[in-house]
C-alpha positions, 0 to 999 in steps of 0.5 A: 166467176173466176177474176182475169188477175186471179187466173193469171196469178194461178198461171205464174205461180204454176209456170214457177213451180213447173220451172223449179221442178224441171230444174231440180230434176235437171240437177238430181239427173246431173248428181247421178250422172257424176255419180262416180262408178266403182270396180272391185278387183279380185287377184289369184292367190289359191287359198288365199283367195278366201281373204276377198270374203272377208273384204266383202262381208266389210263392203256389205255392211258399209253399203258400199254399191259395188258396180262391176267385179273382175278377177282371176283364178281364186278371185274369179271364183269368189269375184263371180258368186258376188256377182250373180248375188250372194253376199259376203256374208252367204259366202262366209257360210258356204266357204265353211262348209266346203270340204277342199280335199275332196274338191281339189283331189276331185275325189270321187264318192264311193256309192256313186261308183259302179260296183264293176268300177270299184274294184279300180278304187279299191284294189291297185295301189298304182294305176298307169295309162298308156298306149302304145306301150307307152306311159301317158300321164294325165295332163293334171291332178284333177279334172275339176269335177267337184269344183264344177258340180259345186259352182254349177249349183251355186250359179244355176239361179243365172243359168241362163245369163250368157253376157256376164254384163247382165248379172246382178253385178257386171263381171268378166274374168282372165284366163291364159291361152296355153298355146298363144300365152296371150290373155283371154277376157271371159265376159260371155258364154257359160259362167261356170266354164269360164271361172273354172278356165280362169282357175285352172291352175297348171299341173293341179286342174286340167285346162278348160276349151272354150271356143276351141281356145286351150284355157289355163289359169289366168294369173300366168299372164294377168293375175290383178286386171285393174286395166281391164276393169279400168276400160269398163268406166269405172271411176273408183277401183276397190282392190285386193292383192292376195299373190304369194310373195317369194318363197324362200328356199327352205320353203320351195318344197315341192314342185308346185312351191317351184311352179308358183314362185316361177309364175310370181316373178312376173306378178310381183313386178307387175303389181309396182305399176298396178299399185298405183292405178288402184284407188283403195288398196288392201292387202290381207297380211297373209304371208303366213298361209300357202296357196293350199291353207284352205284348212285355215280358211277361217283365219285368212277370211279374218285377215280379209276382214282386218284390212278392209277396216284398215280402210275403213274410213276411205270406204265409208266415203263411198258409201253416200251413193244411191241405193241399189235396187234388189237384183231380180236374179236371186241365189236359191237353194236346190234340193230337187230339179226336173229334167225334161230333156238330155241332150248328148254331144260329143259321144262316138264310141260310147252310146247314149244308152251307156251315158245315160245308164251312168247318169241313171237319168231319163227324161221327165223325171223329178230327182233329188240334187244330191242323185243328180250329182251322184250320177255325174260322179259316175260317168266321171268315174268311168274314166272313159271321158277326158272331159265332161261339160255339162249345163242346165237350162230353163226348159221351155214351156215347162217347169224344170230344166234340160240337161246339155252335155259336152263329152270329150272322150278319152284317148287312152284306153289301156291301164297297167295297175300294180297292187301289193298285199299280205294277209294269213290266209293267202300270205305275200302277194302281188298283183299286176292288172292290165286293163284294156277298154274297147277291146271289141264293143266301144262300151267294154272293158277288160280286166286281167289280173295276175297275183304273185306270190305264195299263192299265185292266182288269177282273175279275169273280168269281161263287162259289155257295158249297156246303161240300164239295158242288161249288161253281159259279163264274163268271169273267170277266177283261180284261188289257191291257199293251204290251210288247217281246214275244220274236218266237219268241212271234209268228212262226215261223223264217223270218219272224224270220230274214227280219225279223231281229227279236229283240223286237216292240214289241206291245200284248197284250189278253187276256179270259178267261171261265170257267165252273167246279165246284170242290170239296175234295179230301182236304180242303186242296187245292181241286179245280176243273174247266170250260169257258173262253172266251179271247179273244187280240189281239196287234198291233203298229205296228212291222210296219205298213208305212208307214202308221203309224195301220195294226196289224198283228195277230199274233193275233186269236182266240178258244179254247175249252177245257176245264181243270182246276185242283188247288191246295194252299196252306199258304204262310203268306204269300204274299210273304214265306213263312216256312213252308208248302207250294204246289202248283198243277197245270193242264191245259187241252185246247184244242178250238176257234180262231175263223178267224183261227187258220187251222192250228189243231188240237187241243192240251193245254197242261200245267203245275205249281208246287211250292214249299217254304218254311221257317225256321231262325229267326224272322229267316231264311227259305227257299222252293225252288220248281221249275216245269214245263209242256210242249204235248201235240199240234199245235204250229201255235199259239206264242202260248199257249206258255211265256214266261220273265222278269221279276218279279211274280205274277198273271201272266197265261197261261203267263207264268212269272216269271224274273229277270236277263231282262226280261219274256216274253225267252225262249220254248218249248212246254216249259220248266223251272225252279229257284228258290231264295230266302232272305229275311232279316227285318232288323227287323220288316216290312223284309226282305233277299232274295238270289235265284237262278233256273236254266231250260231252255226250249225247243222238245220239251225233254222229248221231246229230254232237255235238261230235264234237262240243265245249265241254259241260263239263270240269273238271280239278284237281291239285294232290298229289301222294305217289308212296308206296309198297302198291300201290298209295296214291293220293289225288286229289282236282277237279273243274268244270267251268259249276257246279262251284263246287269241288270234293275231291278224296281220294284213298290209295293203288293199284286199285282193 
């Protein structure tokens, strides 16, 4: 048995050990409650705005536990990557692989284009919106929609965190009310909205509408929110005080240099006071970098890193805190997403066939992120919509996410463009385009231009737009040029053995009118089919006899046919691609010639391109490209056959491009041909190319075997390229082995 002064020893000692356990916990609880909570602020700076990371790679390797980040514009940005769980360290890299001008310029990339859209890109040097014969300006240089596609992605691990509290690590944001001037704190709603408002900097980003407040750049009213933050309990506040200081007047160069220094006096003044509320100050010693040095990014990230050792030891006194735990919400790459369902808001004049068309997305469907984007980049691209919100939630039920879409539409539906070009072919030219969208269906668009110069000629373009439904288009096109044209181009055998004629002098006129469906197929290539209406005059002097007012006409005869087109397009760029794939196949079967083709039967004419271009560095670039065509059925007609030489593109008909020859030099029904071209980007926008061209062309050379045979014909080119706001400036020097003869080739400007 158990003694009574034994058990009431056990009593006491237990009844200790409860009050010593209580008492320590009490203590342990008291320790954490005075545990001193600290804020961490982050100030605007544009480029600038890179030294946080290198202050935050320091705080992370201190173990500093950061408890709450507010921020504004370019700290906004970075303030709310930290906050939703990546580290100094992972901002680093990913900061390094950002490409800031195409981000900033919001540049579009150019497969994920419409082929109908690329003509804008890649034809008018200057595009001018108006209505009511009136210029309307955009309200900004970028719409942001890189930047928002690449934090969107960045961010989609908290997709759906709509209190900003409730991130890994608390946060809020300042962003301006253009219309009341007054500051609005972001703490709620959708994150990437609201940084991008908070980062709208006036004249470069367009503003950003959240509850149906007009949001700009918040460093215009409060571009270091150490109150604010002060507010949210915080006993310590880390900041860092990347402003530009004033610029001197050698240094105001541009308007933006002047918008900035206007907004400075406001901020510097402000930042005597809010110096003093910041308990551990840094500033980077940036003042060598602009708001635009994001090229120099590596550098200013180091000058973040240097003053935050700085304050290396007042730091590390914060580190004898208590170890945060892991943040559930953790950054994850995304290579693929499902999309389970769309909803589209905002649309009235366009449908939601024509928005999804462009998205080339449908519901249940597993894509890759890259395609994702692509398809956002092509609705962007339309320039249909003023803006374009868009955000992915975590479908319920189901794996994946639902695709949520806010449209704004745009006002503005009519655009005056204005291109210049000059080239040996058609020589001097000017183009003036107008450009009507809406002109009787909400999802159409209408396109005329008018070419001046020495040989004035038209293009109209008609385009119902139906998404992945068929699409109905109309279009109609005059092309005039003189030209010494091959005389197997013009006449048969015994006439050039007669005449002893090698080239004609000749004046060709060309209208084509065309009636098409076109559609997606497997989503990339463009699918199209019609009827076309050709109208062909070849006439010439130098066989008029003795009256020279007299022409005498080789053709003068209108076709009908039927064609079909498939095109795929990657290119990254039509002149100077560094990556991508081409392919452009055609057929046309022609049914009918007016009288003045008396010998005309029926034939199909069939041709294809295939291209391939790719980069060993950003500097080096290759494109193998091999072409192909041949003439099924009667052969009566020579006109529409194959004709090689010169440069250029947009050529008309079945003429092919071929240097070391001059244009339309070498013709036949069939034909084959190789090219191979290396470009060098000796600085930026200035290239270096060497070039060769190998071909068979002939009379039947499929039916004979000399299509695969030794080349017949060579050329090959070394050239000079400017890569301007007017399009390329190129010359090219060429030479041919079999003629032992050169070629210059000169053209200025976009190609139309």
């Amino acid at each position: 048995m158990v003694k009574k002064n034994d058990l009431r020893q056990a009593l006491i000692i237990l009844t200790l050990f409860l009050l010593v356990f209580i008492s320590a916990k009490g203590q342990n609880d008291t320790l954490v409650k005075d545990e001193p909570k600290v804020g961490l602020v982050l100030s605007g700076g544009g480029a600038k705005g890179l030294a946080h990371i290198g202050v935050l790679k320091v705080i992370d390797s201190l173990g500093v536990k950061i408890d709450y980040v507010a921020g504004t514009s370019m700290g906004a940005i970075i303030g709310s990557l930290y906050a939703s769980g990546y580290t100094g360290k992972q901002l680093d890299s990913i900061f390094h692989e950002i490409d800031f001008d195409t981000i900033i310029n919001d540049d579009l990339p150019r497969s994920s284009t419409a082929f109908d859209e690329r003509a804008n890109m890649e034809k008018y040097a200057i595009k001018l919106p108006f209505n009511d014969f009136k210029i309307k300006l955009p309200s900004a240089l970028s719409r942001g929609n890189n930047t928002y596609s690449l934090l969107l992605k960045l961010m989609l691990h908290v997709n759906e965190v709509n209190d900003f509290s409730k991130l890994p690590i608390p946060f809020f944001c300042i962003a301006t009310n253009v219309e009341t001037g007054k500051q609005v704190i972001l703490d709620k709603g959708n994150l990437t909205q609201s940084v991008m408002a908070s980062g709208a900097l006036p004249s470069l980003f367009q503003p950003v509408v959240i509850n149906d407040e007009v949001l700009i750049d918040g460093g215009v009213v409060n571009n270091y929110p150490v109150d604010e933050l002060r507010s949210k309990g915080m006993d310590i506040i880390i900041g860092v005080d990347v402003q530009h200081g004033l610029s001197t007047r050698e240094e105001l160069a541009s308007a933006l240099d002047v918008l900035i220094q206007i907004n400075n006096f406001r901020t510097i003044n402000d930042m005597k006071t809010k110096v003093n509320k910041t308990d551990v100050y840094i500033k980077p010693n940036i003042k060598d970098f602009n708001v635009v040095s994001f090229d120099e990014g590596t550098d200013i990230i180091k000058e973040g890193k240097y003053a935050a050792l700085s304050e290396l030891n007042v730091l590390m006194g914060l580190t004898k805190r208590a170890k945060t735990e892991t943040p559930k919400l953790k950054p994850k790459v995304i290579d693929s997403l499902t999309i389970n369902g769309i909803s589209v808001n905002g649309n009235e004049k366009y449908t939601r066939a024509y928005v999804l068309g462009k998205l080339k997305l449908k519901n249940n469907e597993k894509i890759s992120y890259a395609d994702f984007k692509k398809g956002i980049n092509n609705l962007v691209a339309t320039n249909n919509f003023g803006s374009f919100e868009y955000q992915l939630k975590n479908s319920k039920d189901k794996t994946g996410y639902d695709l949520i879409t806010n449209l704004k539409e745009s006002q503005v539906n009519t655009f005056l463009k204005l291109g210049v070009h000059y080239d040996d072919l058609y020589k001097s030219a000017a183009l003036v385009n107008l450009t009507k969208k809406r002109l009787l269906f909400n999802n159409d668009v209408t396109s005329l231009d008018i070419i001046l110069g020495d040989n004035v000629r038209y293009n109209f373009e008609y385009l119902i737009d139906k998404g992945f439904y068929w699409s109905i288009g109309l279009n109609s096109r005059y092309n005039q040029f003189n030209k010494n044209i091959s005389a197997q181009l013009l006449l048969d055998d015994n006439q050039i053995t007669s005449t002893g004629l090698n080239k004609i002098d000749s004046k060709l006129t060309d209208q084509t009118n065309q009636f098409y469906l076109q559609t997606l197929f497997r989503r990339d290539f463009a699918l199209s089919m019609g009827i076309e209406h050709k109208r062909l005059e070849i006439k010439s002097e130098t066989l008029s006899g003795n009256n020279s007012e007299d022409e005498f006409f080789f053709e003068k005869t209108d076709y009908i046919s039927l064609f079909g087109n498939l095109k795929l397009d990657t290119y990254d760029n039509k002149y100077f691609p560094k990556k991508g794939v081409y392919f452009n196949g055609n057929l046309h079967i022609y049914l009918y010639a007016s009288s003045f083709n008396q010998t005309f039967e029926n034939f199909s004419i069939a041709k294809a391109d295939i291209g391939y271009a790719f980069s060993l560095s950003n500097k080096l670039a290759f494109n193998l490209a091999t072409h192909g065509g041949f003439k099924i059925g009667d052969d009566s007609t020579n006109t529409l056959d194959f004709a090689l030489g010169g440069y250029g593109n947009n050529l008309i008909n079945n003429f092919i491009p071929f240097l070391g020859y001059d244009f339309i030099s070498l013709t036949g029904n069939s034909f084959v041909k190789a090219s191979f071209l290396v470009d060098y980007e000796i600085y930026k926008n200035h290239h270096i190319t060497a070039e060769a061209n190998w071909a068979n062309i002939d009379d039947n050379i499929f039916d004979s075997g000399e299509w695969f045979t030794l080349p017949d014909y060579r050329g090959y080119a070394m050239g000079y390229a400017v890569n301007t706001f007017l399009g390329p400036v190129q010359a090219k020097f060429s030479y041919s082995p079999e003629q032992k003869k050169s070629f210059w080739f000169f053209n200025i400007g976009f190609w139309f």
